[in-house]
N, C-alpha and C positions, 0 to 999 in steps of 0.2 A: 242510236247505235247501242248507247250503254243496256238503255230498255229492253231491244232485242238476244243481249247475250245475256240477261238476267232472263228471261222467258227460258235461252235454251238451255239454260244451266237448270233450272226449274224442274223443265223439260227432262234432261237427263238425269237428276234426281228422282223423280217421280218411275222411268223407267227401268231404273235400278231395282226400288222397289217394285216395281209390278213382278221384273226379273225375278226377286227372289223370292217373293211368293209364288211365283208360277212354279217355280224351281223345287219348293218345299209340298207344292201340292201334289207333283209328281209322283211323292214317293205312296201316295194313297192307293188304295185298290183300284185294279186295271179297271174297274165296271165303271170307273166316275169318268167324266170330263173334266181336267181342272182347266176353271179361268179364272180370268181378272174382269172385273169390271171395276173402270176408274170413273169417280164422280167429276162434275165440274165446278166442285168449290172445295172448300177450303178443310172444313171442317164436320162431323156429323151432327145434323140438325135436324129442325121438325118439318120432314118437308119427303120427297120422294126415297128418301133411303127405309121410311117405315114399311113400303110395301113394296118397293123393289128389293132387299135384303130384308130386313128382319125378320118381315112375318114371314116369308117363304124359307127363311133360313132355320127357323123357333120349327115352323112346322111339319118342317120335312118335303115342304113344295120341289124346294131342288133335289133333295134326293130322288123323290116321284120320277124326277128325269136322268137321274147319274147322273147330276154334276155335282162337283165340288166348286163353288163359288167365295174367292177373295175379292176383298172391296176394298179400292186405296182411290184416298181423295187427291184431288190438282188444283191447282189456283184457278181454274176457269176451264169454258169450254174450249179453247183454243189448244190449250196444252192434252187435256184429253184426249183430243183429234187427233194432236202429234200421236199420242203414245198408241193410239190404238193403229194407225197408219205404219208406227214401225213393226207393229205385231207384240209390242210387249203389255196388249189386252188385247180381250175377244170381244169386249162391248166397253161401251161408253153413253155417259148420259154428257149429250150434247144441244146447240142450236142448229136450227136448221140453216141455217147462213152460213155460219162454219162450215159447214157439210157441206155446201155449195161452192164453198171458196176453195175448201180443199180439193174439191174436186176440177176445179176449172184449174188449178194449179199442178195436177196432174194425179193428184192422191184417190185413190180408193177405198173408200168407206162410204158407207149408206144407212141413209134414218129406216129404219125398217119397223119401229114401233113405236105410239105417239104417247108418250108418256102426261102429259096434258092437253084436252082442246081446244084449250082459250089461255092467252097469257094472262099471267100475275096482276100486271101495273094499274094502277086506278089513282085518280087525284081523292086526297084525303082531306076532309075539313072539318072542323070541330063542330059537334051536334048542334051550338046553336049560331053559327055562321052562318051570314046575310048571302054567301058563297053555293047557287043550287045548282050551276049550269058553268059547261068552259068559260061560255061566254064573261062568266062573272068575274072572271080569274083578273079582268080587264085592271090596272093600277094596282094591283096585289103583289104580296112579296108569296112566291114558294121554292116550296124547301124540297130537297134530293135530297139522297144519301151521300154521294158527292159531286163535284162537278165533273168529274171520270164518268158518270152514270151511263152506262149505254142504252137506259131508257131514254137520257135527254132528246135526242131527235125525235122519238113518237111523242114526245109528251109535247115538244114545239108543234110538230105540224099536227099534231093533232088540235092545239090553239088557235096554230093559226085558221086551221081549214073552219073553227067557231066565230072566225073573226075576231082574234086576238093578234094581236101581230107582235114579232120577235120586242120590239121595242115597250109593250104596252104591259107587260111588267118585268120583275124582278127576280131572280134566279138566284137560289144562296143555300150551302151544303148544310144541312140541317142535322146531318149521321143519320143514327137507326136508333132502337130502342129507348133508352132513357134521354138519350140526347134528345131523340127526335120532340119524345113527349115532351120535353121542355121548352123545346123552342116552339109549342102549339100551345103550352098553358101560360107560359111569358108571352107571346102573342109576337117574338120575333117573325113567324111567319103567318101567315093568312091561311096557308094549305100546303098539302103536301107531296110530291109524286111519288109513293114506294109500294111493294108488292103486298102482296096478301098476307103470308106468315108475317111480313114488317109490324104489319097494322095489327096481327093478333097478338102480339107482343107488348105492343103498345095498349093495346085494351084491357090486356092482364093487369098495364101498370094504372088501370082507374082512366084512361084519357078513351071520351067518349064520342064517338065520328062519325060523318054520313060520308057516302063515298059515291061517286061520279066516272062513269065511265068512259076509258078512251076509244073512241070506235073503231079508232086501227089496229087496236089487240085482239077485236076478235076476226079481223083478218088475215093477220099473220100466222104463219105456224108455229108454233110454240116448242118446247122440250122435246126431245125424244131420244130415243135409245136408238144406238149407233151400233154396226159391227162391220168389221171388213170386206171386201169381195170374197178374198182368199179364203177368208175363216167360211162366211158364209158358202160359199163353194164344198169345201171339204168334210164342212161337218154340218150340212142340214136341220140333222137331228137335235144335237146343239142350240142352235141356233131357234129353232121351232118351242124347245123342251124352254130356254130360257124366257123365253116368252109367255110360255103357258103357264109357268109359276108366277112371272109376275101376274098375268093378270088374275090369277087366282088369290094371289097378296090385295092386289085392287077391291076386288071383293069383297075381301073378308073385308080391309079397313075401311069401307062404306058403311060395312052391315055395322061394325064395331069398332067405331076410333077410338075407342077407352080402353078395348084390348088389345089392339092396333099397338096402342101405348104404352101398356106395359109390357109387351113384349118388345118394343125398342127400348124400352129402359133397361129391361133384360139384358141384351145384345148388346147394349151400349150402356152400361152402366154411367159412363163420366157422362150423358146428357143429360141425366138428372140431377133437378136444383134440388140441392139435399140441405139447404136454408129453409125448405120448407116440409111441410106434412108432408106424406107419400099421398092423401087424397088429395093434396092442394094442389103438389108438384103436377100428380095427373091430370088435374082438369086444368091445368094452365098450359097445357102440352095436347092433350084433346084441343083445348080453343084455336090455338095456333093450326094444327091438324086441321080442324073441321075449315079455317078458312081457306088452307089450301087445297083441300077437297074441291071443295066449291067454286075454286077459279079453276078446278082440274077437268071435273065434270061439265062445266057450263057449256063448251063449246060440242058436247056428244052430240050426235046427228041421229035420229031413231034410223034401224036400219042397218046400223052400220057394228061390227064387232069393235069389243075394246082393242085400243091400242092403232085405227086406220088410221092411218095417213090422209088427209084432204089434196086432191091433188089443188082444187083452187087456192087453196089456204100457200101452199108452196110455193105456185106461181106468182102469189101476189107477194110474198117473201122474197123472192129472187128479184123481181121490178123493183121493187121497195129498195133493196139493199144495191141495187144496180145502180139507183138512183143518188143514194150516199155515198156510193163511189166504192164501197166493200169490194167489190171485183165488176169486171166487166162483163158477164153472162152474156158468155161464151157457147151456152151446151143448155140443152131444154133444162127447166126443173124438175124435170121428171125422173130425169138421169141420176137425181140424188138423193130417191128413196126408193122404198119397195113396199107393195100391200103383199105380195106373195106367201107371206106366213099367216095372216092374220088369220085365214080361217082355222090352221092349225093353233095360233095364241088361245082362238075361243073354243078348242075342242075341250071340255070339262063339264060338270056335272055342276052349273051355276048356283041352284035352291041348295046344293050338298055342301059347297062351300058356306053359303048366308046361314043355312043351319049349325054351322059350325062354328059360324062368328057369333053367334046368338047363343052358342049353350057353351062359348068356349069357360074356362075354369081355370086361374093360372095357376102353371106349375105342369 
């Protein structure tokens, strides 16, 4: 009980703010769109805010479409859901299960662009660990961020399904960053289950790792960006335009996660470690970047434009989370996304973006 009225407290916090930036965007030239996109974490980091805001926002992507775009972060994807559900956002970066739940519970919002193909999570072990295979994991201790993790469940059945069984080791909250790397060089833990930017954090700090993969992450469907029925109904154009800029940000930070970089340090001045050089600070922030590029891209289908939706990838997320008891699926999974934009996301001059991440010049 207490946990739930601290969520909606959270919750009505957050929409206050979304409130009163929508409210101040108002006052901008009739030609723009103002909205809100609320994130679903905490804070801005190296991770999809580089190319869903900054680069589009540094380079004039969202203007290309009149919009005026404000960005406020939430504690998670659940609270995003709320806020974009009561209208005080027009997108949200959420999970697809969210999405699902919300909707089996009467809400209307839809993933309508897939902001990554493949998720994050991978078992971590130190470069020269006896550790090659789940199966290994067998009398091992590993480590999570914490035991809240809402990876725990794929990381278990994903054991188990290698023949590891819940009993056959050890599970113990290891953090993230400095923590992490400490409990792998003091050898409190064996291995490690955290996501990609974790691990390239950890790599900046000298801890050197092989990684293993869970087979259930590239089944599931991962990230993606949310918007309402209502909004999508009323503003198409919106809705189509905000898409095409992102994936035109996608682009460029493929062609160039160094400029990717400094244009979110730009934008975001307070993410830069200013402990360090401005070349250091940057390739420590490309590294982290390039890893989650790489668990962003992995799951692309040839054929298919940025940002689709899998409709297999969704159905096996709704059974999946059917299964963990998240909501009863109630309603197809199909009911809780859309490809209907994608062709308009990929309407753009692709080589004319990659040319421009290639000769960009900061400043």
């Amino acid at each position: 009980m207490h946990k739930e009225k601290a969520v909606r407290g959270l919750a009505a916090s957050l929409l206050l703010v979304a409130g009163v930036a929508a409210a101040n965007a108002q006052n901008r030239p009739a030609t723009e769109t103002p909205v809100t996109l609320i994130q679903a974490h905490n804070n801005f980091v190296v991770g999809e805010e580089v190319f869903i805001y900054a680069v589009p926002e540094k380079l004039g992507f969202f203007k290309e479409e009149n919009l005026k775009v404000n960005i406020v972060n939430s504690p998670g994807g659940s609270v995003a859901a709320q806020a974009l559900q009561a209208g005080s956002a027009q997108f949200a970066t959420t999970q697809p299960e969210i999405i699902i739940k919300t909707r089996e519970q009467g809400g209307k919002i839809l993933g309508y662009y897939n902001l990554k193909t493949r998720g994050s999570y991978a078992i971590g072990v130190p470069e020269d660990s006896s550790i090659k295979t789940l199966a290994d994991i067998k009398g091992k201790t590993l480590g999570v961020s914490s035991l809240s993790s809402g990876a725990i469940p794929i990381i278990v059945e994903s054991l188990v399904d290698a023949g590891v069984a819940k009993t056959d080791f050890t599970m113990v909250a290891a953090g993230v960053g400095a923590q992490a790397a400490t409990a792998v060089r003091t050898k409190r833990v064996d291995a490690l289950g955290l996501w990609d930017s974790a691990y390239g954090a950890m790599e900046n700090l000298g801890v050197k790792m092989n990684y293993i993969d869970l087979p259930l992450i590239g089944k599931l469907a991962s990230f993606v960006l949310a918007t309402s029925d209502k909004f999508m109904a009323d503003n198409p154009q919106a809705v189509e335009g905000f898409c095409r800029a992102i994936a035109k940000g996608w682009v460029f930070t493929l062609e160039n996660p160094e400029a990717a970089i400094r244009i979110f340090h730009e934008v975001f001045p307070q993410t830069k470690n200013t402990s360090l050089s401005d070349n250091d600070a940057v390739a420590q922030d490309v590294h982290v970047l390039k890893k989650w590029l790489a668990s962003g891209a992995a799951g692309q289908r040839p054929g298919f434009g940025y940002g689709y939706n899998y409709p297999d990838q969704w159905e096996f997320t709704s059974d999946y989370f059917k299964k963990q008891g998240m909501f009863e699926g109630k309603q197809p999974a199909k009911e809780s996304f859309t490809n209907k934009f994608i062709d308009g996301c990929n309407k753009f001059d692709v080589k004319a973006i990659k040319a421009a991440a290639q000769n960009y010049k900061k400043g």
